[in-house]
C-alpha positions in Angstrom: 127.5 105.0 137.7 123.5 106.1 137.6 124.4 109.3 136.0 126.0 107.7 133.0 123.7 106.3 129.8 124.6 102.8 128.7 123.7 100.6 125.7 123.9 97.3 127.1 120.6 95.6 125.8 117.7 96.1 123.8 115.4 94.1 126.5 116.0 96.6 128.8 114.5 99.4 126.5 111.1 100.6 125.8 109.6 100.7 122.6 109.7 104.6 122.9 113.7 104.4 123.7 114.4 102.2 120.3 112.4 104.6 118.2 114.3 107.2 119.3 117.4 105.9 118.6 116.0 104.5 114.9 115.0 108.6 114.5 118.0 109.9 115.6 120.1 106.9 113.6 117.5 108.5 110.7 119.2 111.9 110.8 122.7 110.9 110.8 122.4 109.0 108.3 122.6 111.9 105.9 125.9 112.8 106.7 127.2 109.2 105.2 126.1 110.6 101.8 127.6 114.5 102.0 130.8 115.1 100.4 132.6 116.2 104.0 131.5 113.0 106.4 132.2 114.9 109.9 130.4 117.1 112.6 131.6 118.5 115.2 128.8 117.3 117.7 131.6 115.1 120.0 134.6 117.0 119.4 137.0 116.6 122.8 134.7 113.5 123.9 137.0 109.7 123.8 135.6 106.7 122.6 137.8 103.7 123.8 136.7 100.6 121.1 137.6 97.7 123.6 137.3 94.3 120.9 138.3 91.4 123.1 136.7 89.3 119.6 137.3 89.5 116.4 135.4 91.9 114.1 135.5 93.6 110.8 132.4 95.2 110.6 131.0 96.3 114.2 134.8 97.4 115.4 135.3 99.6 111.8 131.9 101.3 112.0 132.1 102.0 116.0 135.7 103.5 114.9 134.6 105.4 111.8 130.9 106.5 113.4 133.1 107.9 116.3 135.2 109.7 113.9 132.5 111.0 111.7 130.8 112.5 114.7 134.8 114.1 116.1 135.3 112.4 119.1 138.8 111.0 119.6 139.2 107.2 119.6 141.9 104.6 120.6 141.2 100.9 119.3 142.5 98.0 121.5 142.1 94.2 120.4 142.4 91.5 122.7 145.5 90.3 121.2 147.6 93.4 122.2 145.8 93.5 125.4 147.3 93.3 128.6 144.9 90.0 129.2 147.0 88.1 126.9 149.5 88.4 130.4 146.9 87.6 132.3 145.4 90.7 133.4 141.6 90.5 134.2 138.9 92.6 132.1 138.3 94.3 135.1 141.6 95.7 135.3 142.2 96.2 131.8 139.3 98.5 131.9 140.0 100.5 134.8 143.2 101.4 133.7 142.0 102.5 130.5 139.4 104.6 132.4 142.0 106.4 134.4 142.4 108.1 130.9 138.9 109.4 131.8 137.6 108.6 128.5 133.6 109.4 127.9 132.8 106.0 125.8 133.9 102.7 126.7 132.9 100.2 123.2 133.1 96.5 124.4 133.0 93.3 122.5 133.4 89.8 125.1 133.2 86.4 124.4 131.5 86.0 127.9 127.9 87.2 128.6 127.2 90.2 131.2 130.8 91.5 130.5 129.3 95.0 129.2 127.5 94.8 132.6 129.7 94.2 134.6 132.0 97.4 133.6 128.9 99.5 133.7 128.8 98.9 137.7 132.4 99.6 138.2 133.8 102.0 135.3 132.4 106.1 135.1 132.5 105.9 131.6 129.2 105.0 129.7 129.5 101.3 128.2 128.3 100.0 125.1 127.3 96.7 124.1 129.3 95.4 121.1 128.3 91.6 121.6 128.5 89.7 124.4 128.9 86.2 124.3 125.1 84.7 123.1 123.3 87.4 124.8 123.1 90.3 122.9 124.5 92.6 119.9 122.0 95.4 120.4 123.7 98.1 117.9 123.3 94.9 115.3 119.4 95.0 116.2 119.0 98.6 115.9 120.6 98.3 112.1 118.7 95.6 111.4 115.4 97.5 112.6 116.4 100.9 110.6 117.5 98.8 107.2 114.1 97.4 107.2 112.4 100.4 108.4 113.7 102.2 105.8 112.9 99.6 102.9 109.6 98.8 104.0 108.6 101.9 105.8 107.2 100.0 108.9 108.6 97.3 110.8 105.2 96.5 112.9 102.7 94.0 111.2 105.5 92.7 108.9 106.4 88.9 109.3 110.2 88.2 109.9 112.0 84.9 109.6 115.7 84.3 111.6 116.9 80.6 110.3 120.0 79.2 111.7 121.7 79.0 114.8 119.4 80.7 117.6 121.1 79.1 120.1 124.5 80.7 119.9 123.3 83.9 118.1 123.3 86.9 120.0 122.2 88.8 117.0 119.0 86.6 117.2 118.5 87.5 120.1 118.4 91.1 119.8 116.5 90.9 116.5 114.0 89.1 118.3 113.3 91.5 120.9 113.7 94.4 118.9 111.4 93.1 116.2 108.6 92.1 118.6 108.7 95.3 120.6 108.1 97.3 117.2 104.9 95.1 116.1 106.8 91.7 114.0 105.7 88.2 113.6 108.9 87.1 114.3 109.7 83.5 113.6 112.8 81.4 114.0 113.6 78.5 112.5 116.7 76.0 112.8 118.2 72.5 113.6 116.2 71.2 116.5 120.0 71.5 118.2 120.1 75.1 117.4 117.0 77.0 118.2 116.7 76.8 122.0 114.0 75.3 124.5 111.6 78.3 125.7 113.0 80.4 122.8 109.2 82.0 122.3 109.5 83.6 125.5 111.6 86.4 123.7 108.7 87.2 121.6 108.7 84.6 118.5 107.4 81.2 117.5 109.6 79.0 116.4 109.4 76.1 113.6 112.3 73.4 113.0 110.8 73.5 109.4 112.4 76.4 106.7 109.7 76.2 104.6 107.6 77.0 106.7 109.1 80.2 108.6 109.9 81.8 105.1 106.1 81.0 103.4 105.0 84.6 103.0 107.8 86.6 105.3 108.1 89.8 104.3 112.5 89.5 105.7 114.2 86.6 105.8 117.2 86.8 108.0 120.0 84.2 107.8 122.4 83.8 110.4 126.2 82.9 110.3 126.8 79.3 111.5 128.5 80.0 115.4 131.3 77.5 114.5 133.6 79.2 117.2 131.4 78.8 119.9 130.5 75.2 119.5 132.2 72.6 121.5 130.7 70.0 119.5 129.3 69.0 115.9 125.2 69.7 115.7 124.6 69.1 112.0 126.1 66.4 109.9 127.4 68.8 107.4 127.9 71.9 106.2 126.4 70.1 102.4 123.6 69.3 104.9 122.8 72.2 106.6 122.3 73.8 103.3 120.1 71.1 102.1 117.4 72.1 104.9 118.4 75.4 106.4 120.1 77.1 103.7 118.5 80.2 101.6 118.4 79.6 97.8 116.3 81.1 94.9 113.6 78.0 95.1 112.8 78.3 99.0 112.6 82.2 98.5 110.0 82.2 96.1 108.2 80.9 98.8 108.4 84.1 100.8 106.3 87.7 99.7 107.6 88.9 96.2 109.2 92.1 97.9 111.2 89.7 100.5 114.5 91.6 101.8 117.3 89.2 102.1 119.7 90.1 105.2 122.8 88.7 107.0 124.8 90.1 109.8 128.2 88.8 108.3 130.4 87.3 107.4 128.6 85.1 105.0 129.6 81.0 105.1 128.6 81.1 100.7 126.7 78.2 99.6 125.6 77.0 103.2 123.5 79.7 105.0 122.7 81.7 101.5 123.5 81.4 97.6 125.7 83.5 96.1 123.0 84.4 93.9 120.8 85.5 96.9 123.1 87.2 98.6 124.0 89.3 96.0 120.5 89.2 94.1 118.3 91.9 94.1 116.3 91.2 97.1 119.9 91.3 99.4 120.1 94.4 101.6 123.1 92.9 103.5 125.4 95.9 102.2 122.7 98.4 103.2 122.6 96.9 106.8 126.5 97.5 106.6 126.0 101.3 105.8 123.0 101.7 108.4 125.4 100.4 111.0 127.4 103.2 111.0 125.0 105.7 111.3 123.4 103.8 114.3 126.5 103.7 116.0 126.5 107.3 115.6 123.5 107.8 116.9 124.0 105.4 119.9 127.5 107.1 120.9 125.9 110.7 120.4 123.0 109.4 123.0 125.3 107.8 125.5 127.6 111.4 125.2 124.6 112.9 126.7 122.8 114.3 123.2 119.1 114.0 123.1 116.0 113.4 125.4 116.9 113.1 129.1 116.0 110.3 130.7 116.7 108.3 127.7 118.7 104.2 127.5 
């Protein structure tokens, strides 16, 4: 499967590769805001969107960013999945290559499942979150929302607070940032941020305060409550006490501070309603910037572009 391109992790990229893909995620992003939203630059490629998770947000924009660009599409969930009857991934997908389909979309609970059908499938395999290892198309939207509100992304301080642990959008955040030039730092419950989490590229602080004093983004994350097999916070009322985002600990960060969250928002523990929806919230903007990322990342992996690309 050499021959085939693959988004399966930013850690495997080079800086060179994710500014690419942030330029080429640049010039789709135009056709969002003309009154005819469509090329024909995939017409007669197949996307298969293969969510074996829930999603609102990753799975529409895959879907409509495959649509936009004219490639045909066919969405599976794991609930109408043959694996409900006890089918293996494996299998699953290798049927649904026999349709000989260009672009296989994968979101696992499970780690290195995105890897694993990249050894065995010819069809190019994109990384829609795997387990707690990565969400790279969620890193490359994070990177081109602040790229394109604060014009750079190195020498700029970035704060994640919450559960680093179980977040694979931290993780990608943190790799992606780093590579580009951030201070990244995390920040959460001494149970959720991981031992020999600075090897990623980050410092990390158990202390909010102190991770948001002068960041130019602060990024909250969504509380991994699904992937928990036991309590590590008293309380949601307490985990907002010292981990949540309000108007008081923001002031604490640069005046021009962007506010982001990869969704779906717990209200009143990880952020104030009046934070997320204040002035300084560019959660809805990371929303739009998904889709032309995920554009850009299926228009790569079809073969568009520089050779020897991701």
């Amino acid at each position: 499967m050499s021959g085939r391109r693959h988004l399966l992790e930013l850690a495997s990229l080079s800086t060179g590769e994710i500014e690419r893909l942030l330029d080429l995620a640049e010039s789709f992003d135009s056709i969002g805001r003309r009154q005819i939203k469509k090329v024909p630059t995939l017409r007669g490629r197949t996307v298969v969107n293969l969510f074996m998770e829930a999603s609102t947000r990753t799975r529409s924009s895959f879907e409509l960013a495959a649509k936009r660009l004219s490639a045909d599409t066919l969405n599976i969930s794991g609930g109408s999945s043959s694996v409900v009857k006890g089918e293996t991934l494996l299998d699953t997908a290798l049927n649904l290559a026999a349709y000989r389909p260009d672009i296989i979309v994968l979101r696992h609970q499970y780690a290195g499942a995105p890897h694993l059908l990249a050894q065995h499938i010819n069809a190019s395999i994109v990384n829609a979150g795997d387990g707690a290892h990565e969400h790279p198309t969620q890193g490359l939207l994070d990177l081109l929302t602040i790229r394109q509100h604060k014009r750079r992304i190195a020498g700029l301080k970035v704060a994640i607070i919450g559960d680093i642990t179980h977040s694979r959008v931290a993780r990608s955040g943190i790799v992606g940032l780093s590579k580009l030039g951030a201070e990244v730092v995390v920040c959460g419950p001494p149970t959720m941020v991981p031992v020999g989490v600075e090897a990623l590229g980050c410092r990390a602080t158990h202390q909010r305060e102190e991770a948001v004093a002068d960041a130019d983004v602060v990024m909250m994350l969504r509380i991994q409550k699904e992937r928990l097999a036991e309590e590590l916070f008293p309380s949601d009322r307490e985990y907002a006490r010292y981990y949540g985002l309000n108007r008081e600990v923001l002031r604490r960060a640069r005046p021009d501070c962007l506010v982001m969250h990869p969704g779906p928002i717990n209200r009143g523990v990880e952020l104030d309603a009046d934070v997320a929806d204040g002035p300084q919230s560019v959660i809805l903007d990371q929303v739009s910037a998904g889709v032309a990322v995920r554009m850009a990342v299926l228009y790569h992996c079809a073969g568009g572009g520089e050779e020897g690309g991701a």
